[in-house]
PALO-184634 format. One record per residue (C-alpha): residue in one letter; x, y, z. Coordinates in steps of 0.2 Angstrom, whole numbers, plus 2048, in hexadecimal, padded with zeros to 3 digits. Example, Ala and Ser with C-alpha at 12.3 -4.5 7.8 and 13.67 -1.06 7.14 Angstrom:
REM PALO-184634
A83E7EA827;S8447FB824;
This chain:
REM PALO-184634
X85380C79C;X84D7FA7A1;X8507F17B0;X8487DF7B4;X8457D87C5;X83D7CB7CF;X82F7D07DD;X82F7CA7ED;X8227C97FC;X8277DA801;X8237E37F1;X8117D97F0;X8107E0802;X8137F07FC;X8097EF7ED;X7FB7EB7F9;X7FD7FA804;X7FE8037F4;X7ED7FF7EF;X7E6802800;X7EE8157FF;X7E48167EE;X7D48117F5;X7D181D804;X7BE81B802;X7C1808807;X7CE80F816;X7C081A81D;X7B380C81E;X7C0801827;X7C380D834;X7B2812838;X7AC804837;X7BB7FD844;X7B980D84E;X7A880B851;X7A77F6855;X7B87FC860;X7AE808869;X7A17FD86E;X7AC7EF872;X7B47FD87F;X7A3800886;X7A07ED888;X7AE7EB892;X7A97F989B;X79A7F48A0;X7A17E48A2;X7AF7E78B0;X7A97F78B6;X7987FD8BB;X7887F98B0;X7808048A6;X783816899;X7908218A1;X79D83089F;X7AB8228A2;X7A4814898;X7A1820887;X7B382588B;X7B981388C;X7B181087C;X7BA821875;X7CB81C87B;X7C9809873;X7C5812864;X7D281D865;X7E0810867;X7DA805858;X7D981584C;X7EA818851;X7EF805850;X7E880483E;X7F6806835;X8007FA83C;X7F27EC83A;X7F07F082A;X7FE7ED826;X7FF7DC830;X7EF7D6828;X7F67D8816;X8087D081D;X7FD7C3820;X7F27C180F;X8027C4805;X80C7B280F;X7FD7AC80C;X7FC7B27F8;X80D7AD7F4;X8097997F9;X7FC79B7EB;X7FE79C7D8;X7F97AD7D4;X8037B37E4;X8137A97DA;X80B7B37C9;X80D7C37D0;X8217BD7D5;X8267BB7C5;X8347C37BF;X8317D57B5;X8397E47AC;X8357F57B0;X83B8017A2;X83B81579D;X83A81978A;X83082577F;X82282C788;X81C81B793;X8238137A3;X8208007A0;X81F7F27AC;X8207E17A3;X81E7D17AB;X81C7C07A4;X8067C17A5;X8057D47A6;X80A7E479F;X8077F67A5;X80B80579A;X8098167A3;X80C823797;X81682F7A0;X80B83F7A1;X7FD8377AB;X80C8347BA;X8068427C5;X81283D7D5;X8248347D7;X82D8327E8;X8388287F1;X82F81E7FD;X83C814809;X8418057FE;X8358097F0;X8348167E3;X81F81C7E2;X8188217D4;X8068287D3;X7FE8287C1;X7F08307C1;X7DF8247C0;X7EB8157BF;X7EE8177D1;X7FF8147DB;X80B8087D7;X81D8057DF;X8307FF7D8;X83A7F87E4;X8488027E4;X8557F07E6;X8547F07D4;X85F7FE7D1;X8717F77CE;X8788097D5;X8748197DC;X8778207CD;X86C8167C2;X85E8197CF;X86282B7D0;X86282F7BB;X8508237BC;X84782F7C8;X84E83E7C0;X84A83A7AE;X8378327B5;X8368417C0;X83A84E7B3;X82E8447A5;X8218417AF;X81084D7AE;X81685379E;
C-alpha cells in the first residue's frame, strides 16, 4: 500500500511537537528552569507592589506565578513552535520539508519517501500506533515518534485496513 502527499504547516507543527514528546529530558529543563525564573519574577512583584522584604504571602506569590506558567506550558509551547514553523516555511529548508512524499506498507518496513530523504522503519521496532486527532502516531522504538496525517487517506476504509494491517504487523 502506498499513498503520496504533500505536508503543510500543520504537519511541520506536529512534527515539532512530536520531537518535543521524545525529548522529555529537554521538557523538564524548560519547565524548571521557567518554574523557577517564574517564581522569582512572582516574588519581585511582590515586593514590588506589596510590602518589602521575605514573607509567607510573597513565597506564595512566587508559588502561585509558578503554578500558572507550569500549567500555561503547553499551550506556549505550542505557540512558540506555531511561530518557528511560519517562520521555517518562508525559508528553503522549511519549503524542503514541504515537498511532496509517499508513505507506503510492504514487506516487513514502513517507508517514508521524499524527494531529499528516505526513512525505512522495519516494522518490528514499531512499539506504539494510535490515532491522535488528525494524525496517525507511530512510536519506533529508538527512531522516536513520527506522525501521518490522516487527510491522506482517500477513505475510511483505506485508513481503516492501514492501521489494522500496521497495528497487527508491528512489534513482531
Amino acid at each position: 500500500m502506498e499513498i503520496g502527499y504533500t505536508p503543510d504547516q500543520q504537519d511541520l507543527l506536529q512534527s515539532a511537537l512530536d520531537a518535543m514528546q521524545d525529548h522529555k529530558g529537554v521538557e523538564r529543563r524548560a519547565k524548571t528552569t521557567y518554574g523557577i525564573c517564574a517564581f522569582f519574577v512572582g516574588l519581585l512583584l511582590y515586593a514590588t507592589f506589596g510590602k518589602q522584604g521575605l514573607s509567607l504571602a510573597a513565597v506564595l506569590c512566587g508559588a502561585a506565578s509558578s503554578l500558572l506558567l507550569l500549567a500555561a506550558f503547553p499551550l506556549l509551547v505550542r505557540l512558540m513552535l506555531r511561530r518557528h514553523v511560519k517562520k521555517l516555511a518562508g525559508q528553503e529548508s522549511g519549503r524542503q520539508a514541504m515537498l511532496p512524499r509517499t508513505v507506503s506498507l510492504s514487506g516487513q518496513v514502513l517507508k517514508i519517501k521524499g524527494e531529499t530523504f528516505q526513512k525505512v522503519y522495519p516494522l518490528d521496532a514499531i512499539k506504539r500506533v494510535e490515532r491522535q486527532r488528525e494524525y496517525l502516531q507511530i512510536t519506533a522504538g529508538k527512531e522516536g515518534t513520527f506522525s501521518i496525517p490522516l487527510r491522506i487517506f482517500e477513505s475510511e476504509d483505506q485508513r481503516r485496513r492501514f492501521i489494522d494491517e500496521l497495528s497487527s504487523r508491528a512489534g513482531k
